[in-house]
N, C-alpha and C positions, 0 to 999 in steps of 0.2 A: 747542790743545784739551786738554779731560782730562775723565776717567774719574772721576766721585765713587758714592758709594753713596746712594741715596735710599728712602724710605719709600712704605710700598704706596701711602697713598694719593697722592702724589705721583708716583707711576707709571700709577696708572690712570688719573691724570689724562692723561697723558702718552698712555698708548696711544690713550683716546678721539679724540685731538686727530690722531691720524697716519693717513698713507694707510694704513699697512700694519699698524696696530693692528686685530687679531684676538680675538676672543673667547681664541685660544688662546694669546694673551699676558695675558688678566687674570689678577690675584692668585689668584682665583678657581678658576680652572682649572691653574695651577701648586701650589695648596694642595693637588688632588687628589693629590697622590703621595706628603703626608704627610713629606714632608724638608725641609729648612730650602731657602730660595730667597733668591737674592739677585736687589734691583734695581740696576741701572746705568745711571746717563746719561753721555753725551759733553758737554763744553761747553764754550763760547767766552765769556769774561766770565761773565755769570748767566745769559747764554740758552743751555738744553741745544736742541740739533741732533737730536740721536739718543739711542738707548735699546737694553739689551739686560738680557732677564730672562731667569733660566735655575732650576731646582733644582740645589742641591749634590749631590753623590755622593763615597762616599771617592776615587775616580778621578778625577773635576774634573767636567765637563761632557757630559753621557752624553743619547743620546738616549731620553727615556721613551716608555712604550707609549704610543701612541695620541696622540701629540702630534707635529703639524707649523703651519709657517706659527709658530715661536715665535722668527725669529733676531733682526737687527738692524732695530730700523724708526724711523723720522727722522721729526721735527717738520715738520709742513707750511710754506712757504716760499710763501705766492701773491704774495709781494711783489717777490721776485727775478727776475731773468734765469735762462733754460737752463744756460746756461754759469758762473752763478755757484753755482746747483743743484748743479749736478753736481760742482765743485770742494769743493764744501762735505759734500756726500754721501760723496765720496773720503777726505774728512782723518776724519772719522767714523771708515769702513771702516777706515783705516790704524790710526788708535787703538786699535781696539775691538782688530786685529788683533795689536797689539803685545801688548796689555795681556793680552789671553786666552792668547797664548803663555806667555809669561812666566809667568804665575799659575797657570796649569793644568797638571799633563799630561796631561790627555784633555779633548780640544774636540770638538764634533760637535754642529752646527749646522742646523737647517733652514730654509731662509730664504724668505720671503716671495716670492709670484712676481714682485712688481716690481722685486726687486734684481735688476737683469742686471748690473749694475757690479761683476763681485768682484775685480775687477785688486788692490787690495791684500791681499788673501787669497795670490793668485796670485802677486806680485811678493816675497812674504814670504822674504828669503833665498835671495832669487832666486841670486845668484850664488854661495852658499854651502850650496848646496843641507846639508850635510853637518852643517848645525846642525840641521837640521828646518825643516820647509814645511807650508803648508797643500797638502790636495787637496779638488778641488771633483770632485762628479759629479751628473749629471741626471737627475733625476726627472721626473715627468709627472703631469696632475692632467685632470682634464674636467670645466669650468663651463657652463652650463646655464641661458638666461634664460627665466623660467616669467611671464612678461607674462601671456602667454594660457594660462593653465596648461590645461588642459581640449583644447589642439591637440596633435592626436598627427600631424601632417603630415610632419614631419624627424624621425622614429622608425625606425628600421629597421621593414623591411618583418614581419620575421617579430615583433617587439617587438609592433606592430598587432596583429598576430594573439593572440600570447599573450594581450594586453590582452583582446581581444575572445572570446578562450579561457574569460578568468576570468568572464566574466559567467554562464556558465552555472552557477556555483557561489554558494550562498548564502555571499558574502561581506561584510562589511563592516567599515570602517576607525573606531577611535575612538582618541580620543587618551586618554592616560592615563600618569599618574602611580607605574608600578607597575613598579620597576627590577627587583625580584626577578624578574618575567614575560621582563623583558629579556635579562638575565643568564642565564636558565635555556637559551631558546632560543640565545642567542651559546652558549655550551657544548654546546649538540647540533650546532648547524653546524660549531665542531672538532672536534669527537669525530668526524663525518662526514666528515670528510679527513683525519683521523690525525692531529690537533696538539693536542699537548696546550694548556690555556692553563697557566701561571704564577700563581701567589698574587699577584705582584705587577700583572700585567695583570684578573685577574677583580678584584682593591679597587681598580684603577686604573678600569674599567671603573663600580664602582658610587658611585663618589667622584666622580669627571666630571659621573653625570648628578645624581646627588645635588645636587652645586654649582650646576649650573646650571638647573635647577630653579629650586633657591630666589633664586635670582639671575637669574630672568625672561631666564633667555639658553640657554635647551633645551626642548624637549620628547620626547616618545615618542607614535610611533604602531602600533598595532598593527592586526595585519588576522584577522579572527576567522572560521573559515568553519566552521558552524553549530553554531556558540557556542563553539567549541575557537579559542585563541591560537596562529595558522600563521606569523604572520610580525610581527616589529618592526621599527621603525629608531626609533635616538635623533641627534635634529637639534639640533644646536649654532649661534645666530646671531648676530650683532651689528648696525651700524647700514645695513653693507653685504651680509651674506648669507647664506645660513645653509649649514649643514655639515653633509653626512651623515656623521655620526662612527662610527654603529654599526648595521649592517644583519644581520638572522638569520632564518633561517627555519626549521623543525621538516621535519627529511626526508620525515616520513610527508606532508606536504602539496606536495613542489616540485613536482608534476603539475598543480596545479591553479592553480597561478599565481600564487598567493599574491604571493609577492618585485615581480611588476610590477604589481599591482594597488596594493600598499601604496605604490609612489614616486608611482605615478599619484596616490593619495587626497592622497599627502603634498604633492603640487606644490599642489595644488587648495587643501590647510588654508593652507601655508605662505603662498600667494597672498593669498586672501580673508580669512583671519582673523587673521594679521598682517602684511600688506601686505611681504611679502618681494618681490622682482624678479626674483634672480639664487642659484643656488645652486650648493656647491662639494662636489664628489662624494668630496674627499679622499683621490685615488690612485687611478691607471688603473694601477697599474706590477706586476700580475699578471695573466700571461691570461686567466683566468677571467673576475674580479671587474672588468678592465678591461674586456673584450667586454660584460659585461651595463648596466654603466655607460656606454659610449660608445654603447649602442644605442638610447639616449634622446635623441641627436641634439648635444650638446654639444660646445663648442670643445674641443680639446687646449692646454693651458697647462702649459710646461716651468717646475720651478723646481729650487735648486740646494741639494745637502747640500755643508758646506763640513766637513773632518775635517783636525785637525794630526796631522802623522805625524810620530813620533819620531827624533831623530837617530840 
């Protein structure tokens, strides 16, 4: 196998076509950062297997704000055996593994949650530990099937409540077009726990929805309670699910429930008006923000940052 360089649009082709092609692997969404990106495929004869796209950085391979689910993801295979899958998936991983060493000094990867396979990551200099290695470590994410978006049955008990909280408040949810509204509230919910954002995460922030937007793979929904903007989220989707990539709320309103009303409206739009099934809440892996998101009832789904560590 080997490693060539290939053209966006030959990439996006490539992501449409994989299990594990994400919205947050189109061209699209890695332009948001505004730095040169490179594509990569793996391949055997003229059929590429695999694929990895990333932004450059002067450091090599750096993880950007607000981007996961961008690492290694492989060409579907319905024609194969398990066993030849998986051989094939390996020589990939081993490549991509070699090649990123070598080429980079800073790798830091987030990978897809169906790669449970990182043994060649893990095997990298295995006995020579002293050359450099990869390290893998585990994150967490919570997916969410909104079939019957409108059931709040497998809610936490007190979620219920809040839901049925908000109704006493002239709430209501629209969707709209208006990053500045979004951006403004994302900066009072850090300013409201003491973090500052970065110049690079607030244009990363309006670059994201901006793309996807225009690129029919986002939206925003806001929740207005009487006539003032209390709460947004900006949802990123593809052909399999969509993503809550940005959720905020205005302090002066967390009483009134804003924040659970809006996922509520949002499961309901994402449902009926473009037929989404399954969504992905994009990181349980802080207490807070994990408790409020796993109280919607949603799986726990582990996946893996892989980072090379210098000799």
């Amino acid at each position: 196998m080997k490693i060539i360089e290939c053209e966006q649009e030959q990439w996006d082709s490539f992501v449409d076509k994989s299990l594990e092609g994400t919205v947050f692997c189109k061209s699209y969404y890695l332009k948001s950062y505004e730095k040169p990106v490179k594509y990569l495929l793996c391949e055997k004869g003229d059929r590429p297997y695999g694929g990895f796209s990333f932004v450059e950085s002067e450091e090599g391979i750096k993880l950007m704000p607000f981007h996961v689910y961008s690492g290694i993801i492989f060409s579907d295979m319905p024609e194969m055996k398990t066993y030849k899958k998986n051989e094939i998936k390996f020589s990939v991983t081993e490549c991509f593994a070699d090649y990123l060493f070598s080429k980079y000094k800073e790798v830091s990867i987030i990978n897809h949650w169906n790669i449970v396979d990182i043994r060649a990551f893990d095997w990298f200099n295995y006995h020579e530990r002293e050359k450099g290695y990869y390290q893998a470590s585990i994150r967490y994410t919570s997916q969410l099937d909104i079939y019957n978006p409108s059931e709040t049955i497998n809610y936490r008990k007190s979620r219920r409540q809040m839901l049925k909280k908000s109704e006493k408040y002239a709430l209501n949810t629209e969707v709209s077009s208006d990053v500045e509204q979004l951006n403004l509230l994302h900066e009072k919910t850090f300013s409201r726990q003491n973090i500052n954002r970065s110049e690079t995460e607030e244009s990363a922030l309006r670059n994201i929805c901006e793309n996807l937007i225009k690129n029919d793979s986002g939206c925003i929904l806001i929740t207005y309670i009487d006539g003032k903007p209390a709460t947004a989220a900006f949802w990123g989707y593809d052909k399999y699910r969509a993503y809550y990539i940005f959720g905020a709320t205005d302090p002066e309103f967390r009483d009134n429930e804003t924040g659970t009303k809006n996922l509520y409206d949002s499961f309901i739009f994402l449902n009926k008006e473009l037929g989404i099934k399954d969504i992905d809440f994009v990181g349980i892996n802080s207490p807070q923000r994990g408790g409020f998101k796993l109280s919607f009832g949603g799986s726990i789904v582990p996946y893996y940052i892989i980072t090379k560590v210098l000799p």
